[in-house]
N, C-alpha and C positions, 0 to 999 in steps of 0.2 A: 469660216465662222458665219451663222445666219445671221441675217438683221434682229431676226429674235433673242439671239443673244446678244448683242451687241445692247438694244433696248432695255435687256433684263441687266445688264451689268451697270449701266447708268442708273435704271433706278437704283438697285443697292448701292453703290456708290452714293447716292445723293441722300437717302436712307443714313448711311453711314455717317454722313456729313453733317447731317440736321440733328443724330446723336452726341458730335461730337460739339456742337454748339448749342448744345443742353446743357453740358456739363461747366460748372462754376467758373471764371475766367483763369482762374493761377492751372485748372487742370489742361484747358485748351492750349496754351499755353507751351505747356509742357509735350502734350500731345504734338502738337505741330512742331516740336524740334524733333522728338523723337522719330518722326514722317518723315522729315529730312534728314535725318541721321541715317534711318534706314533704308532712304533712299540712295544715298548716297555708298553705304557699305554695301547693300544689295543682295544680300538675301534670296535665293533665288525662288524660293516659295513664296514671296511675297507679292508675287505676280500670279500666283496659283490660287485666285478668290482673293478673297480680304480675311483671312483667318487671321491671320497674325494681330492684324488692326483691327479688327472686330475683338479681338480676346482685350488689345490691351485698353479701348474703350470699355471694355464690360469690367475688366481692372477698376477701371478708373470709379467706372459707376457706381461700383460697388465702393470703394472708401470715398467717395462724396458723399454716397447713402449716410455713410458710419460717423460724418463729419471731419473726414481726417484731412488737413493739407495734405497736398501734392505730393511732397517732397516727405512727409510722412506714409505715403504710399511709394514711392520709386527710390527713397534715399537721397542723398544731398550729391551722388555724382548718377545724373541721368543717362551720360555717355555707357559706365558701366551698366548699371539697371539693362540695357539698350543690349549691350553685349553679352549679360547673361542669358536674355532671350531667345537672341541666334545663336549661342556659342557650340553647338550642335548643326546646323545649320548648313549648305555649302550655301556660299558667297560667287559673284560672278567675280570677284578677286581671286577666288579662290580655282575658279573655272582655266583665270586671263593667267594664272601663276602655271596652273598645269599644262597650257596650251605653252608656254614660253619655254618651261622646264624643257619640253619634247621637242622643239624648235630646238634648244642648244644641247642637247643629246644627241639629237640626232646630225648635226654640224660638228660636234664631234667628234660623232663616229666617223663620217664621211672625212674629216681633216685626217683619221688615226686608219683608214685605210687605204690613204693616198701616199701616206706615208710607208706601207710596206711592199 
């Protein structure tokens, strides 16, 4: 990776940031669980740009425009909202699941060939 990238990613990042403290306080709010939500389940595109977060800022912007609460944008369970999102999505759970899967298959096999 060039320093030029590196450069260019901070500023959108910070870009991104100074949107995200534009918007009304119950949406920032929101916003930053759902950053930790999704950091936490992990997503694996979400390291791929800021699309994801960019969309759900421009979400947001868009029902703060229209004057809607929060939670009249996302629904009153945020977790789900969060999960419709990625539900298509691979997860690095979903990566650390298939890595483990092939780990005990393959221990298996090896126990079930020892055996004949």
């Amino acid at each position: 990776m060039r320093i030029q990238d590196i450069i260019q990613g901070k500023k959108e990042w910070r870009a991104h940031v100074a949107r995200v403290k534009a918007l009304p306080q119950d949406y920032q709010i929101v916003y930053k669980e759902i950053q930790k939500y999704l950091f936490k389940v992990g997503p694996v595109e979400l390291t791929d740009g800021m699309g994801l977060l960019s969309g759900i800022v421009d979400f947001f912007e868009e029902g703060a425009a229209l004057g809607k609460g929060v939670l009249e944008v996302t629904g009153s369970d945020v977790a789900a909202f969060c999960d419709e999102l990625i539900k298509d999505s691979k997860t690095y759970a979903d990566i650390y699941q298939q890595s483990v899967d092939q780990k005990v298959n393959k221990a298996i096999r090896k126990g079930t060939d020892n055996t004949i």
